[in-house]
OpenMM code with the backbone's topology and positions (N, CA, C; nanometers):
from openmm import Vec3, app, unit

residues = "UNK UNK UNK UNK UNK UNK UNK UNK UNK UNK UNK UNK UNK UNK UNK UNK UNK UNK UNK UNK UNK UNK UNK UNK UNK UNK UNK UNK UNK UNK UNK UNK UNK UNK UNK UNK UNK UNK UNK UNK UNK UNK UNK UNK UNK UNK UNK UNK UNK UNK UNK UNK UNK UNK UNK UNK UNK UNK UNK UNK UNK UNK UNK UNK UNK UNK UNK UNK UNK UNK UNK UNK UNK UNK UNK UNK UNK UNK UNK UNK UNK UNK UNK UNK UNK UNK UNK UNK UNK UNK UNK UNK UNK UNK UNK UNK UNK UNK UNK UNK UNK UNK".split()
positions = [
    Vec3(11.9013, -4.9743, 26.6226),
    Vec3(11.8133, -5.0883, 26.6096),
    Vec3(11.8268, -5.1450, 26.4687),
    Vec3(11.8320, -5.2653, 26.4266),
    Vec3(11.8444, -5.3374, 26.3163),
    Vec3(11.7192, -5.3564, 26.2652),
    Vec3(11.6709, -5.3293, 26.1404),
    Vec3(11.5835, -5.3351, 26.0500),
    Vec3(11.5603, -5.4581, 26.0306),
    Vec3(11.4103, -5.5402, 26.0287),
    Vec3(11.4118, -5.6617, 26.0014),
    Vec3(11.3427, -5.6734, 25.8830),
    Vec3(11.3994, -5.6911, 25.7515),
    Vec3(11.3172, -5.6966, 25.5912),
    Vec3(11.2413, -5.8355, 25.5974),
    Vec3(11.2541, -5.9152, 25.7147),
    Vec3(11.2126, -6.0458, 25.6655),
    Vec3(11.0762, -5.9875, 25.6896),
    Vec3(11.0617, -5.9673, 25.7601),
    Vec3(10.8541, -5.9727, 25.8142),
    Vec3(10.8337, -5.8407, 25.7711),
    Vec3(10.6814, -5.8704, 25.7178),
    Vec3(10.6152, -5.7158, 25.6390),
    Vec3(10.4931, -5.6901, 25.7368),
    Vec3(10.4410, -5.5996, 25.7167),
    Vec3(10.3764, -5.4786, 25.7407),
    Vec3(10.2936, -5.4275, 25.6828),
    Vec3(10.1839, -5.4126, 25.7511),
    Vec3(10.0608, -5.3512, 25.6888),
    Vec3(10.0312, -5.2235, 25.7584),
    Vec3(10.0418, -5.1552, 25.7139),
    Vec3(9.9853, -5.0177, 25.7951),
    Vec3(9.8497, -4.9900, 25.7912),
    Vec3(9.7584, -4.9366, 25.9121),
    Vec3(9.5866, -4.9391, 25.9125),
    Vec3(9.5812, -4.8131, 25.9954),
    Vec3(9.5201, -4.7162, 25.9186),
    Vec3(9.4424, -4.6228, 25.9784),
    Vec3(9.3190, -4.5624, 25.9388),
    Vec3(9.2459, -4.5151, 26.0502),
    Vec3(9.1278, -4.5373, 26.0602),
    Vec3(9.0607, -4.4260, 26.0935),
    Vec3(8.9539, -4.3770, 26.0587),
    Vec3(8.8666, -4.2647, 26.1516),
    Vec3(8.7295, -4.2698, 26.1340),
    Vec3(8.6825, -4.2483, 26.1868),
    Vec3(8.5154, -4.2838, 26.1928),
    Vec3(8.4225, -4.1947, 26.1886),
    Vec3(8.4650, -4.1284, 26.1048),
    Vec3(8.3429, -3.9883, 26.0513),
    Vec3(8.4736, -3.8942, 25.9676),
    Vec3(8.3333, -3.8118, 25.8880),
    Vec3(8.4219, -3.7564, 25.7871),
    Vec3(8.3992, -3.6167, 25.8457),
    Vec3(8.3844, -3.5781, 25.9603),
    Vec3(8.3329, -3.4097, 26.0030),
    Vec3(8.4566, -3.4308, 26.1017),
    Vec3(8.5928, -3.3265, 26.0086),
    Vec3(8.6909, -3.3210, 26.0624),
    Vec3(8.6811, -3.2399, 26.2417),
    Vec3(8.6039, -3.1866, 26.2279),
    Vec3(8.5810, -3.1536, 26.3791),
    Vec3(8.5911, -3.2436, 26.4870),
    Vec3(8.5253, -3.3713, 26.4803),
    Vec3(8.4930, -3.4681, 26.5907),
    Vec3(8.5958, -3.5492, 26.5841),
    Vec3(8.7320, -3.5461, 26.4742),
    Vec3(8.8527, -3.6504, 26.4679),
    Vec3(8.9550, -3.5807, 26.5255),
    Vec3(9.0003, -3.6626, 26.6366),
    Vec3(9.0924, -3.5792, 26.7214),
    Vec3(9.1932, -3.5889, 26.6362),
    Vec3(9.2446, -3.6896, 26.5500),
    Vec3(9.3565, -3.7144, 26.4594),
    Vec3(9.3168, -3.7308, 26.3152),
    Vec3(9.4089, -3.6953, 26.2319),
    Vec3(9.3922, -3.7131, 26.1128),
    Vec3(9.4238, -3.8499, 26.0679),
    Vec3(9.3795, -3.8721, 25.9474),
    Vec3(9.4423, -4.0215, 25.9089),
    Vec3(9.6146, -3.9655, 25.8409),
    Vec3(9.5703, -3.8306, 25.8212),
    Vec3(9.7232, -3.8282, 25.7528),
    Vec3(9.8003, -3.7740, 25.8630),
    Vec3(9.7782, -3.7986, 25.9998),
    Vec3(9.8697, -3.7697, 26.1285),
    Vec3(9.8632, -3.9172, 26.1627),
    Vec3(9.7727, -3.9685, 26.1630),
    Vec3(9.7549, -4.1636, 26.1755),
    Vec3(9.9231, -4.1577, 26.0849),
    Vec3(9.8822, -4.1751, 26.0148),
    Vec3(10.0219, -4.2376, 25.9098),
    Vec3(10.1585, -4.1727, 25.9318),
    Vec3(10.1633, -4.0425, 25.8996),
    Vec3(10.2814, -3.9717, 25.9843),
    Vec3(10.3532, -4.0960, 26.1030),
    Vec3(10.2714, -4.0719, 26.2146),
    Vec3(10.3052, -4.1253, 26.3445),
    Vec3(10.3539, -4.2558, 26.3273),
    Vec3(10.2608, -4.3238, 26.2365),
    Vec3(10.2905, -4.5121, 26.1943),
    Vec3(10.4369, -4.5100, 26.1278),
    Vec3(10.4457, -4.3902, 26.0755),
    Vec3(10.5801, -4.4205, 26.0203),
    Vec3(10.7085, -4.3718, 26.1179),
    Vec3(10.6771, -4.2958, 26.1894),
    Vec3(10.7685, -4.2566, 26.2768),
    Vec3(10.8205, -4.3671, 26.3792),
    Vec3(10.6685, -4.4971, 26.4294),
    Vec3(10.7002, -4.5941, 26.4963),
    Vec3(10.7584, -4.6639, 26.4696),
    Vec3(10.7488, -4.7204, 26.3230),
    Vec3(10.7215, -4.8155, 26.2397),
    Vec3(10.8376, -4.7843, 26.1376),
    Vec3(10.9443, -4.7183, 26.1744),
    Vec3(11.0453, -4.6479, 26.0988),
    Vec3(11.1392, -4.8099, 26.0422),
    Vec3(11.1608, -4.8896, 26.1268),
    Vec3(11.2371, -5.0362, 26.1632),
    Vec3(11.1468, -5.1034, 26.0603),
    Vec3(11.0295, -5.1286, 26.0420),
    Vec3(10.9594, -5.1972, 26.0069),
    Vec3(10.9286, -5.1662, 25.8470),
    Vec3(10.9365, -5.2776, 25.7634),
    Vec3(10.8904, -5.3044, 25.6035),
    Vec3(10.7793, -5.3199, 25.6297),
    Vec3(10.7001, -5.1417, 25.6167),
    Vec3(10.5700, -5.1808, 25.5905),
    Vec3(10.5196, -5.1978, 25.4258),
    Vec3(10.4571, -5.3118, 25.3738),
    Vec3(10.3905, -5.3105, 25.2066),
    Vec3(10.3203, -5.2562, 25.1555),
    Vec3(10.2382, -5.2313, 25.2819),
    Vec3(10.0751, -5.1546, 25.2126),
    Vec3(10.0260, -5.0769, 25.3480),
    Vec3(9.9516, -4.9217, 25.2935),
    Vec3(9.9064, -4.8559, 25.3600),
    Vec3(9.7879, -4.8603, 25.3428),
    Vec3(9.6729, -4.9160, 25.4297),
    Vec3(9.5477, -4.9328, 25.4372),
    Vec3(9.4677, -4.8032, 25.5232),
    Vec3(9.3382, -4.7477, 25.4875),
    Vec3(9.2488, -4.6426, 25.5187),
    Vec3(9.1555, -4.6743, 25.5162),
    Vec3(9.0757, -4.6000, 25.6551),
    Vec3(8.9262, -4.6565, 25.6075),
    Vec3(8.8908, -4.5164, 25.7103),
    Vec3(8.7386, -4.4964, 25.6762),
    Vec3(8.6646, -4.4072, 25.7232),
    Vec3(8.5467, -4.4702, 25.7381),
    Vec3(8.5113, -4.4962, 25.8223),
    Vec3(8.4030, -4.5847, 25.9153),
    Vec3(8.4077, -4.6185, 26.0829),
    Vec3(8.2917, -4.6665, 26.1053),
    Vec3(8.3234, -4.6352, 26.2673),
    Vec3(8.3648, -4.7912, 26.2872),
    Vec3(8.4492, -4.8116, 26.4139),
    Vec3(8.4720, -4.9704, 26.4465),
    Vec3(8.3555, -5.0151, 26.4919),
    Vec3(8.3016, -4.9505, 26.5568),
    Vec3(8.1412, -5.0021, 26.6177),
    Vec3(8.0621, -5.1283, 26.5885),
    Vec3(8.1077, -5.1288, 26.4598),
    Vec3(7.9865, -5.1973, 26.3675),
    Vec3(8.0594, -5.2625, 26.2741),
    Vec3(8.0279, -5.4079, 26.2537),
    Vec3(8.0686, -5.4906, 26.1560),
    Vec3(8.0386, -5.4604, 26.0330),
    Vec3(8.1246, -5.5014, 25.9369),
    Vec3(8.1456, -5.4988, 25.8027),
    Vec3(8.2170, -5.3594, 25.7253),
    Vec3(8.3580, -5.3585, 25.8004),
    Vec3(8.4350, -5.2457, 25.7099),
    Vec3(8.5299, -5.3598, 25.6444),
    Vec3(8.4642, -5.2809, 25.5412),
    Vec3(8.6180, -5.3621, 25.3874),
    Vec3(8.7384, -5.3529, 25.4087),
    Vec3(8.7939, -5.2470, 25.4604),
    Vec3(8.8757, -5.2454, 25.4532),
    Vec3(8.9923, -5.3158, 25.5834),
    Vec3(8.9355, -5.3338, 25.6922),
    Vec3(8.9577, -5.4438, 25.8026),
    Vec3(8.9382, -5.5327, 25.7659),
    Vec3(8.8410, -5.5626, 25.6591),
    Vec3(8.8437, -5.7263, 25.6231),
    Vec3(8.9893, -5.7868, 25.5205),
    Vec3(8.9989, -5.6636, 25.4449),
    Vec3(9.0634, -5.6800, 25.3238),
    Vec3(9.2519, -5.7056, 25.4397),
    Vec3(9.2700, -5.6517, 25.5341),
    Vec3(9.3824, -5.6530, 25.5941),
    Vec3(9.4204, -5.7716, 25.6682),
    Vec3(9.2619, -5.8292, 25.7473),
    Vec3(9.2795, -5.9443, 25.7972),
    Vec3(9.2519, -6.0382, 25.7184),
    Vec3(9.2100, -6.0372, 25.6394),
    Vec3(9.2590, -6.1102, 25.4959),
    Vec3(9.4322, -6.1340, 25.4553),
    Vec3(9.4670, -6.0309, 25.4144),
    Vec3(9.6470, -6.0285, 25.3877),
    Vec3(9.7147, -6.0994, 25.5223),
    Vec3(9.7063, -6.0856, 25.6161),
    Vec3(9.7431, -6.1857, 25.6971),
    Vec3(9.6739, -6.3197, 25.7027),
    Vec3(9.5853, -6.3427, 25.6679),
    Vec3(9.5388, -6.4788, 25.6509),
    Vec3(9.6246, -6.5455, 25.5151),
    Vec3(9.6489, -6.4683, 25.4436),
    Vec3(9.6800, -6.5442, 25.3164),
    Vec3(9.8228, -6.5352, 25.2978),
    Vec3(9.9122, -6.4873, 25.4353),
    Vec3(10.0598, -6.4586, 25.4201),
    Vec3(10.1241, -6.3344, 25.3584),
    Vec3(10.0608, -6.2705, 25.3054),
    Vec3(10.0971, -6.1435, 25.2334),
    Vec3(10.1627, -6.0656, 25.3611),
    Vec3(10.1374, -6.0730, 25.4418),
    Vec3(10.1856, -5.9951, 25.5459),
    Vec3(10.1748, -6.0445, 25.6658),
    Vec3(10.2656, -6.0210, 25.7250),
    Vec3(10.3309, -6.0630, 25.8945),
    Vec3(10.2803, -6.0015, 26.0225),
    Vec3(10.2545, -5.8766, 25.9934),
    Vec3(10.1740, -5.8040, 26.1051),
    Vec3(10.1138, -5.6723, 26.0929),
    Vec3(10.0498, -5.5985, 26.1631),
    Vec3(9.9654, -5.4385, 26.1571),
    Vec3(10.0628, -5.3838, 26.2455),
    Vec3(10.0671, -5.2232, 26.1826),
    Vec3(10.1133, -5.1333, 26.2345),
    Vec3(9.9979, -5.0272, 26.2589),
    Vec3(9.9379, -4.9639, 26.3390),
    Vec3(9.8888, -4.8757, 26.3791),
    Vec3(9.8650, -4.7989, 26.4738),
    Vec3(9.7965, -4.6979, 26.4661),
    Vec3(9.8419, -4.5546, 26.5658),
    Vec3(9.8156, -4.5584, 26.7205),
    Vec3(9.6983, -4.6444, 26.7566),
    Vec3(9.6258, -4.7020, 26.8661),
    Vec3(9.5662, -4.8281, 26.8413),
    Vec3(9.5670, -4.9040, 26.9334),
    Vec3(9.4644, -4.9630, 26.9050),
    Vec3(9.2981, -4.9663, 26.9084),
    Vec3(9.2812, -4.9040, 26.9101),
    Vec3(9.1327, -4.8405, 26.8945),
    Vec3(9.1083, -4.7974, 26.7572),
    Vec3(9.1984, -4.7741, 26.6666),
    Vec3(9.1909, -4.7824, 26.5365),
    Vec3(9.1939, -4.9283, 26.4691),
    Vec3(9.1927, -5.0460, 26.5324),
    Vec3(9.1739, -5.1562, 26.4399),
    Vec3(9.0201, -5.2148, 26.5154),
    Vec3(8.9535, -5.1867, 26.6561),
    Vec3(8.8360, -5.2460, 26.6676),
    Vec3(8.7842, -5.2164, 26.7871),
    Vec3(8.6896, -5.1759, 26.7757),
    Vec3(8.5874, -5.1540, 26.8810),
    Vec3(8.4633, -5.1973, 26.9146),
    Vec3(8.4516, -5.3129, 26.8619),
    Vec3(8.3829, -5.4295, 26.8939),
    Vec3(8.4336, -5.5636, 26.9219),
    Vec3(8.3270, -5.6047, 27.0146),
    Vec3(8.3965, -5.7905, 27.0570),
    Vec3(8.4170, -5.8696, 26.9254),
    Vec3(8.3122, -5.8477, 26.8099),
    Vec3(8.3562, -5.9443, 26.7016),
    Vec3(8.4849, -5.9678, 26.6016),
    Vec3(8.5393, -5.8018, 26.6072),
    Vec3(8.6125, -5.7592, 26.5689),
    Vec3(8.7718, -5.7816, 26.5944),
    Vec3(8.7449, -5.7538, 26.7558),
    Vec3(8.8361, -5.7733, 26.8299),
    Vec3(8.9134, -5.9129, 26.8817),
    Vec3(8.7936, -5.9592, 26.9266),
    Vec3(8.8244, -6.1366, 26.8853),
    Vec3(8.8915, -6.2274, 26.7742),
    Vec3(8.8263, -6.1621, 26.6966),
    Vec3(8.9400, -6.2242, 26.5898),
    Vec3(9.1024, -6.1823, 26.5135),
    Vec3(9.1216, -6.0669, 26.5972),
    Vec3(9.2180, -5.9910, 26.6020),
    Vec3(9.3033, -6.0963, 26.6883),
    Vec3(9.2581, -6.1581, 26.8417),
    Vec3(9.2622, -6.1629, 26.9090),
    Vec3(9.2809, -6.3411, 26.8884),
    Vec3(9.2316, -6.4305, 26.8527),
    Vec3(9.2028, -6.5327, 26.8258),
    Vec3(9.3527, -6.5163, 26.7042),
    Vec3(9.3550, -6.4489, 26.6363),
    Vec3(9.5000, -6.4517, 26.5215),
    Vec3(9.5830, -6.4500, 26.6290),
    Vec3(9.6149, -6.3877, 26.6794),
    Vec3(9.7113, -6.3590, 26.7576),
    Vec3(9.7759, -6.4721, 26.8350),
    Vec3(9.6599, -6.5484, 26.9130),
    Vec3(9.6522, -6.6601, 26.9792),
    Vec3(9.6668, -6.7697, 26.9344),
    Vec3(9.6758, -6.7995, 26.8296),
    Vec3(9.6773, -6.8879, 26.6811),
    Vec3(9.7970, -6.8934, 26.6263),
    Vec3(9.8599, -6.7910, 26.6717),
    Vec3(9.9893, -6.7790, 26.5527),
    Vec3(9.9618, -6.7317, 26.4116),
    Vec3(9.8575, -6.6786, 26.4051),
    Vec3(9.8442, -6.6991, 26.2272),
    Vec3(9.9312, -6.5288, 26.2095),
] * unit.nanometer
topology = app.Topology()
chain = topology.addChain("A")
for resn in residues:
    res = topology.addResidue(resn, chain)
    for name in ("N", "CA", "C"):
        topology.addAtom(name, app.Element.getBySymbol(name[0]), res)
């Protein structure tokens, strides 16, 4: 497979509590895996967050859909999607980019 350097990459992983018991995955098995997918792909920046999707206002989802708003980056790489949103507000605008072209 041919490597494409033109378009970048943001890598996002996520977990939603810090009581390693209840996280079926690690964020540092999140990333592992992103890179194993994501081997083809120039990713720029590796983004983390520990918070639940549930609920609006994680920084660090903002700060990513941000970098794609402002061109810094071309697209997300992550482990599931259930690690970028688990809410309609969230998701929608995931969703609405997408649909947009942005």
């Amino acid at each position: 497979m041919e490597t494409n350097t033109k378009l970048r990459y943001v890598a996002y992983a996520r977990k939603s509590t810090d009581q390693e018991e209840k996280q079926i995955t690690s964020i540092e098995d999140q990333l592992r895996e992103i890179e194993r997918i994501g081997a083809d792909c120039h990713i720029t920046k590796k983004l983390t967050e520990k918070r639940t999707a549930k609920t609006l206002g994680r920084p660090v989802f903002a700060e990513m859909l941000q970098m794609i708003l402002d061109k810094k980056v071309d697209g997300i790489v992550c482990w599931k999607l259930n690690r970028l949103a688990r809410n309609p507000i969230d998701g929608g605008q995931i969703i609405w980019m997408l649909q947009n072209g942005v």
